[in-house]
BAVEX-719939 format. One record per residue: residue number from 1; chain; x, y, z of N, C-alpha, C in turn. Coordinates in steps of 0.02 Angstrom, whole numbers, plus 50000, padded with zeros to 5 digits. Each point is the difference from the previous one (the first is absolute). Example, Ala and Ser with C-alpha at 12.3 -4.5 7.8 and 13.67 -1.06 7.14 Angstrom:
<nodes>
+-----+--------+-------+-------+-------+-------+-------+-------+-------+-------+-------+
: num : cadena :    nX :    nY :    nZ :   caX :   caY :   caZ :    cX :    cY :    cZ :
+-----+--------+-------+-------+-------+-------+-------+-------+-------+-------+-------+
:   1 :      A : 50660 : 49716 : 50390 : 49955 : 50059 : 50000 : 50045 : 50060 : 50000 :
:   2 :      A : 49982 : 50053 : 49964 : 50042 : 50059 : 50003 : 49961 : 50055 : 50037 :
+-----+--------+-------+-------+-------+-------+-------+-------+-------+-------+-------+
</nodes>
This chain:
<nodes>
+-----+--------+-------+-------+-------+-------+-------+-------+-------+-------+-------+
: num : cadena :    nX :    nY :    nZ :   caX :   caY :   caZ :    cX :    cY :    cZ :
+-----+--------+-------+-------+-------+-------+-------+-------+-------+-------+-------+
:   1 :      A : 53460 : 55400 : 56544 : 50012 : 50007 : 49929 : 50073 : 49986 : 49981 :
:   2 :      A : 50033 : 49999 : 50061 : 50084 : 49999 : 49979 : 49997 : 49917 : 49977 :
:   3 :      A : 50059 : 50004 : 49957 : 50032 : 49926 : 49966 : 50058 : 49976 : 49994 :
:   4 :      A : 50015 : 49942 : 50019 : 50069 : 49994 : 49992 : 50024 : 49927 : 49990 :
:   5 :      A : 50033 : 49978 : 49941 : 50040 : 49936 : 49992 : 50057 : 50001 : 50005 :
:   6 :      A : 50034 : 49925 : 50013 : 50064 : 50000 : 49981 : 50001 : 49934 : 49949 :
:   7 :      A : 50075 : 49987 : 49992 : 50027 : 49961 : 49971 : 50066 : 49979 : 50006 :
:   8 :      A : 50038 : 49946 : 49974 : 50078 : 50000 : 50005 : 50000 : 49986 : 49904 :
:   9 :      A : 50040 : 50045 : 49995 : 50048 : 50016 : 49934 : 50064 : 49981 : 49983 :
:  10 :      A : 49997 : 49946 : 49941 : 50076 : 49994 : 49983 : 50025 : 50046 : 49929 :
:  11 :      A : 50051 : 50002 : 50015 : 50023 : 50038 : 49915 : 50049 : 49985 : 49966 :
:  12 :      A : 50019 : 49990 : 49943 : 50063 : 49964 : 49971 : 49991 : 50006 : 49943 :
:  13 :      A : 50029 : 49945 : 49963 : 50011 : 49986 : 49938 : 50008 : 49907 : 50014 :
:  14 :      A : 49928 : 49963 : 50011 : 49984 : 49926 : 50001 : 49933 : 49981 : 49973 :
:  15 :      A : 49990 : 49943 : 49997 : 49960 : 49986 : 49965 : 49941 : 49977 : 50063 :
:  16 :      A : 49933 : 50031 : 50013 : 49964 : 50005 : 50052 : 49978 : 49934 : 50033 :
:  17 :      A : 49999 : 49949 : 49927 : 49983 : 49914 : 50020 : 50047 : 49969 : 50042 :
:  18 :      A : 50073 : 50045 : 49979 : 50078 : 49970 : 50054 : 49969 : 50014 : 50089 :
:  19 :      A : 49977 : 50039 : 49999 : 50003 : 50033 : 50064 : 49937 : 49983 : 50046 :
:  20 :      A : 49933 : 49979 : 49936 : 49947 : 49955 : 50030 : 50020 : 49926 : 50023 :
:  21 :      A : 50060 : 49971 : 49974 : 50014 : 49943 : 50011 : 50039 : 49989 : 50050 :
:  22 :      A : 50054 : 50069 : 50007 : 50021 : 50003 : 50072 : 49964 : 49997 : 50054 :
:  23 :      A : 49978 : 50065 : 50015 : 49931 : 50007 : 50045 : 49961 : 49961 : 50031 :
:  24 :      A : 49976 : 49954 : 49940 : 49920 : 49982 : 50018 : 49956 : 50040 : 50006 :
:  25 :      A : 50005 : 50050 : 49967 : 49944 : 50061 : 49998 : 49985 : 50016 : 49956 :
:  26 :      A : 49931 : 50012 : 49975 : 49980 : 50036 : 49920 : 49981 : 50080 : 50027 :
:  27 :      A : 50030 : 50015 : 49949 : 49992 : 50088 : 49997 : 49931 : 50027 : 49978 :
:  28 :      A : 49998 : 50048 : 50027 : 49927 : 50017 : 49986 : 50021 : 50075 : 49935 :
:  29 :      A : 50057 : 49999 : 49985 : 50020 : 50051 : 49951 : 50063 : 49974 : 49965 :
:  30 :      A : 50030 : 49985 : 49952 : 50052 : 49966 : 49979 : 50023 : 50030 : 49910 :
:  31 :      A : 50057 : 50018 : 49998 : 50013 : 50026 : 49913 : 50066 : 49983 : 50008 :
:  32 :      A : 50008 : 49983 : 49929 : 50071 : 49984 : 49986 : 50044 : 50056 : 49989 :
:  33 :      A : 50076 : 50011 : 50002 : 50036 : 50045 : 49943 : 49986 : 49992 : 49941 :
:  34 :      A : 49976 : 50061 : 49974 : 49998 : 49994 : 49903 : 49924 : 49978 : 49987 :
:  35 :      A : 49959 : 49983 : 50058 : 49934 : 49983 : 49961 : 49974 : 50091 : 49989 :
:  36 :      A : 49939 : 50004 : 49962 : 49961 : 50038 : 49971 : 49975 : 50041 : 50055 :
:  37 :      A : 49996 : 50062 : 50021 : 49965 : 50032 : 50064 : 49915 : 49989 : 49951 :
:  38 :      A : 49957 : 50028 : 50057 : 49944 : 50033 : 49962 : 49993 : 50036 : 49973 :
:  39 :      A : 49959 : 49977 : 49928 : 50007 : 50049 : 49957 : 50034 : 49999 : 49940 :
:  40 :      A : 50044 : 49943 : 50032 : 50043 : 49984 : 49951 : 50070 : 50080 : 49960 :
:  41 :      A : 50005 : 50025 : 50038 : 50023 : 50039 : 49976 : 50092 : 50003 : 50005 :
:  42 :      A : 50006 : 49959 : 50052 : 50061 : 50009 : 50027 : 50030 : 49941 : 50052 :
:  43 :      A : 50037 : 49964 : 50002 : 50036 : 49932 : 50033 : 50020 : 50014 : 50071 :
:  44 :      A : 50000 : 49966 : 50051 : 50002 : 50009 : 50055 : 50070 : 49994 : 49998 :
:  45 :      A : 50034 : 50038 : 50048 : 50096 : 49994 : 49987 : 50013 : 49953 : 50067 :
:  46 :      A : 49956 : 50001 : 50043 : 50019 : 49939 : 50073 : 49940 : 49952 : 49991 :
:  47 :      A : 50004 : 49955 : 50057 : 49966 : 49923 : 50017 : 49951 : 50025 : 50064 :
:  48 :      A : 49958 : 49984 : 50015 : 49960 : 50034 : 50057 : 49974 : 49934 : 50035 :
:  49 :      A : 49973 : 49986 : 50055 : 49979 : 49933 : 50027 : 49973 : 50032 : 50068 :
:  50 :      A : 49934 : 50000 : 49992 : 49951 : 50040 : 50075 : 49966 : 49931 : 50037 :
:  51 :      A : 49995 : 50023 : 50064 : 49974 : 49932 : 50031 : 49994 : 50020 : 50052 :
:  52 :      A : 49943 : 49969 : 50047 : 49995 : 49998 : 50075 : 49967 : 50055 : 50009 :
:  53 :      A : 49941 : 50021 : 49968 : 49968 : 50061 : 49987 : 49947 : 49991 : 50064 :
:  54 :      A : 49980 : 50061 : 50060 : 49963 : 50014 : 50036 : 49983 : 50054 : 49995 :
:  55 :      A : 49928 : 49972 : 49993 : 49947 : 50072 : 49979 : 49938 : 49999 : 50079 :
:  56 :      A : 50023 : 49959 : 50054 : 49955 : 50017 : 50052 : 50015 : 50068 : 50032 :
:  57 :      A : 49977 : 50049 : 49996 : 50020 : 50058 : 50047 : 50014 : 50010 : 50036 :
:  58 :      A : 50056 : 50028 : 50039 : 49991 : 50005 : 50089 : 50037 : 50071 : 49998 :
:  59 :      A : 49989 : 50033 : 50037 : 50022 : 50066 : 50012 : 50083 : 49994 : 50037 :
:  60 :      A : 50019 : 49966 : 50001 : 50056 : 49984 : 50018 : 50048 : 49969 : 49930 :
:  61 :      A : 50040 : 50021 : 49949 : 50011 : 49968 : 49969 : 50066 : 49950 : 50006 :
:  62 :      A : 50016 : 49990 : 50050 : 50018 : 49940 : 50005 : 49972 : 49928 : 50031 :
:  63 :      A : 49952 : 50019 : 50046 : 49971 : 49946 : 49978 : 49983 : 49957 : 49959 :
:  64 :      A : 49988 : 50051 : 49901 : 49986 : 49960 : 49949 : 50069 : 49993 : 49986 :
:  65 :      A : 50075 : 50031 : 50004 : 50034 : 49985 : 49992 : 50047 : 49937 : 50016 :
:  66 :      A : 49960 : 49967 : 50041 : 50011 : 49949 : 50064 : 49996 : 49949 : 49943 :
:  67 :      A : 49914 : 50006 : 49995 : 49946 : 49933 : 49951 : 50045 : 50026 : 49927 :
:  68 :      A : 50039 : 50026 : 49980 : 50039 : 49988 : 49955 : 50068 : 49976 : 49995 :
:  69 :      A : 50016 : 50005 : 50038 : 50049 : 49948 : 50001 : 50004 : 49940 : 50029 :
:  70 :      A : 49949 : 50012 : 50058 : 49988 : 49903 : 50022 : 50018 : 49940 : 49960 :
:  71 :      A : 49966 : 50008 : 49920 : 50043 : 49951 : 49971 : 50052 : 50002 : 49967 :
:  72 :      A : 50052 : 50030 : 49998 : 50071 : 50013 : 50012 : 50033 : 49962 : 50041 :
:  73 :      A : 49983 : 50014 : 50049 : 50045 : 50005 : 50068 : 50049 : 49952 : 50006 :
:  74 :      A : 49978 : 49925 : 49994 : 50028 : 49930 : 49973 : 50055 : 50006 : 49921 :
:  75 :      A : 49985 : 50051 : 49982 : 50040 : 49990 : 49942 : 50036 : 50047 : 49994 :
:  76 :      A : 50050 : 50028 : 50041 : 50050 : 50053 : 50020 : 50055 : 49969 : 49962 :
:  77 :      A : 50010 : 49947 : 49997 : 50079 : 49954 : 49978 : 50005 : 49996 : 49913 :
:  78 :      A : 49925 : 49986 : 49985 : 49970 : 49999 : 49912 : 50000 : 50070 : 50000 :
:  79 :      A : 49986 : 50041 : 50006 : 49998 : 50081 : 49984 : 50082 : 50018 : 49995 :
:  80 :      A : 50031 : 49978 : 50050 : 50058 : 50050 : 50001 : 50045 : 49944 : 49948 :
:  81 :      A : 49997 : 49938 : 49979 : 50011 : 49960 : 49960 : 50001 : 50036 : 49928 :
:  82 :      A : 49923 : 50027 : 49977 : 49982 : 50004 : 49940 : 50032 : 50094 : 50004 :
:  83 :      A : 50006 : 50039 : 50044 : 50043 : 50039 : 49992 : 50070 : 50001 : 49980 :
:  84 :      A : 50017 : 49961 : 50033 : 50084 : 49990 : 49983 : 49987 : 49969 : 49906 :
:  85 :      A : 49974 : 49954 : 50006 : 50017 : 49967 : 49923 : 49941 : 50068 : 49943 :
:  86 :      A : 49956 : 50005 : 49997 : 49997 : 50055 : 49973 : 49997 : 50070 : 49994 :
:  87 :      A : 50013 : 50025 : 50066 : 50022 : 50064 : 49997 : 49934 : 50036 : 50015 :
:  88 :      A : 49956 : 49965 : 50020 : 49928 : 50033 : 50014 : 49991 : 50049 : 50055 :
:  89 :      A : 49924 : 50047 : 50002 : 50027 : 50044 : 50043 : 49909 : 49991 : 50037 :
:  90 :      A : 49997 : 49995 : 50092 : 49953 : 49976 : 49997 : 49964 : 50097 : 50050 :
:  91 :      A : 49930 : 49998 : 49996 : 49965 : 50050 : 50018 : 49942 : 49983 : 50051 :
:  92 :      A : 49980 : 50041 : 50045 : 49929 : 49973 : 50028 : 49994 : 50060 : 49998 :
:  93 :      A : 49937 : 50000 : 49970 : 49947 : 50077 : 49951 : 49941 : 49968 : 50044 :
:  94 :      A : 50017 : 50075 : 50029 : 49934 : 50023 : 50021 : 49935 : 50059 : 49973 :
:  95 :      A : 49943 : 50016 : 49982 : 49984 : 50021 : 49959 : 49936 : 50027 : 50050 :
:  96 :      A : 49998 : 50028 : 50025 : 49954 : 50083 : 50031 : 49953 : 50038 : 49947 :
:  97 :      A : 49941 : 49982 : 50027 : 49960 : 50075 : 49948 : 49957 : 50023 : 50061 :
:  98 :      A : 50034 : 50064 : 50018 : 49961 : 50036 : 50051 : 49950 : 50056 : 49997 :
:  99 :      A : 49949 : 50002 : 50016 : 49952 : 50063 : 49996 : 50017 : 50049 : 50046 :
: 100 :      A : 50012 : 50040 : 49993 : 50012 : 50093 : 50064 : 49963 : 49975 : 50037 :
: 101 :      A : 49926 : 50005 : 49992 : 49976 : 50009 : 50057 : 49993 : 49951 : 50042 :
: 102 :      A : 50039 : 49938 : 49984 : 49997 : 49945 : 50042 : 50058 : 49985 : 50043 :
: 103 :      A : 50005 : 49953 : 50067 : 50046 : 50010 : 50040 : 50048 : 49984 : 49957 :
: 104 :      A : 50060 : 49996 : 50035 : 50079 : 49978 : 49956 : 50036 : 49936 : 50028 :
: 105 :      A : 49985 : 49963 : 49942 : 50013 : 49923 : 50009 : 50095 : 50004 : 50059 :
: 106 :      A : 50003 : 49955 : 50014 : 50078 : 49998 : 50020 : 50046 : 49944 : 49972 :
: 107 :      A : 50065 : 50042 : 49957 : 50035 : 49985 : 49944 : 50066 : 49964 : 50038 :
: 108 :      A : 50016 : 49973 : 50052 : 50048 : 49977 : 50021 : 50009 : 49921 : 49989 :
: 109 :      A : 50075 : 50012 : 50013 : 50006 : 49910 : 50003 : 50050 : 49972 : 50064 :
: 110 :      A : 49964 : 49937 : 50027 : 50027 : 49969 : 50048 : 50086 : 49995 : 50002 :
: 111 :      A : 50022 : 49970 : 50062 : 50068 : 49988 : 49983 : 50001 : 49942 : 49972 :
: 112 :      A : 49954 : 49944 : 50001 : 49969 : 49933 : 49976 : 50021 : 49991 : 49905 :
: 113 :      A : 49966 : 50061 : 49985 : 49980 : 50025 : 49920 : 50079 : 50012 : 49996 :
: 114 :      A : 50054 : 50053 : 50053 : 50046 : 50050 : 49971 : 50043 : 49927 : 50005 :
: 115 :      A : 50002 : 49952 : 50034 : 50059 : 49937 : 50011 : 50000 : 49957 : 49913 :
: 116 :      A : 49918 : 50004 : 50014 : 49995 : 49948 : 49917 : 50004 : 50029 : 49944 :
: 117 :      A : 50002 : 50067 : 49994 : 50016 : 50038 : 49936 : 50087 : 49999 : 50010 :
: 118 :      A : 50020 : 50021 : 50071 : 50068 : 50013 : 49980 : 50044 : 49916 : 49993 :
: 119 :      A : 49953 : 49944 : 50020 : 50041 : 49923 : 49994 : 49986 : 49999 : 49901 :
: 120 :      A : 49966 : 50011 : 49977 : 49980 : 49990 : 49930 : 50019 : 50067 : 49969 :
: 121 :      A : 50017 : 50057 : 50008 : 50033 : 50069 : 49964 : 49969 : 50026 : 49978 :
: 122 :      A : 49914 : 50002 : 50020 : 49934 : 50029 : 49977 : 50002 : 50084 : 50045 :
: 123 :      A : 49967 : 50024 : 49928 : 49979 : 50068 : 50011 : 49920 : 49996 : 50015 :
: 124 :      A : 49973 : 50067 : 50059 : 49968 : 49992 : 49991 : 49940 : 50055 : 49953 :
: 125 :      A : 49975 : 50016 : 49969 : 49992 : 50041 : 49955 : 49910 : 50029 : 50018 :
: 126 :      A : 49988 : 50067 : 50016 : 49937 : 50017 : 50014 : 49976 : 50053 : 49931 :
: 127 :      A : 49954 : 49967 : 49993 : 49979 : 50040 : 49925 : 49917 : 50020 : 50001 :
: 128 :      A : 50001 : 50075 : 50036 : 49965 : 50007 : 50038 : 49954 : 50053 : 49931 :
: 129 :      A : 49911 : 49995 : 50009 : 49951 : 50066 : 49963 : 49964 : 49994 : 50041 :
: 130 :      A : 49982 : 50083 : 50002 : 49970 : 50019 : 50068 : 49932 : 50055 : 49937 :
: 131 :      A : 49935 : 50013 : 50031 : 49964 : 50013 : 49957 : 49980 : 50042 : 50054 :
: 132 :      A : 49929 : 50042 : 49975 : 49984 : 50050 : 50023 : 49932 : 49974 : 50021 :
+-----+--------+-------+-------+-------+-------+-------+-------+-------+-------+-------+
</nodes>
């Protein structure tokens, strides 16, 4: 019953088409600064750009953490590029929904993962709900 995705996360203040064109990657989540949240109630104050989303499970979460950055990996020089010129800040979100009574996934990351987050200045962020 346990679940778990990840993703890699950018954050800033850019325009999300800049960063698809860097890349070569389309986001599977993308908002501008200043567009409309849902709801319309209120303007987003940062730029968001999600991508490289793995939703295969494995009780190991780096393994999916692996298949998320695989396509990265080649583009260490464009990442830390589009950091320097806009000031972006990059994340690999991992996202856990665990049941009690089920075993307990394992939340670690390789030295593989800790080399390419720390060559690119990525956090890695666990944003974990656990249910009953």
């Amino acid at each position: 019953m346990n679940e778990c995705y990840c993703y890699f996360h950018i954050i800033g203040d850019f325009d999300p088409a800049d960063i698809t064109k860097f890349l070569g990657i389309e986001p599977f989540r993308a908002f501008k600064k200043g567009e409309l949240r849902r709801g319309g109630r209120s303007r987003y104050d940062f730029s968001t750009f999600c991508c490289c989303r793995c939703d295969e499970y494995d009780f190991d979460a780096n393994v999916m953490i692996e298949k998320t950055i695989a396509p990265l990996r080649d583009k260490i020089e464009i990442l830390n590029r589009l950091r320097e010129l806009l000031g972006v800040e990059y994340e690999i979100c991992v996202v856990p929904k665990i049941h009690v009574d089920e075993s307990t996934p394992a939340l670690g990351a390789s030295l593989s993962v800790i080399d390419f987050c720390h060559e690119i200045r990525a956090n890695i962020d666990i944003d974990m709900y656990l249910f009953n």
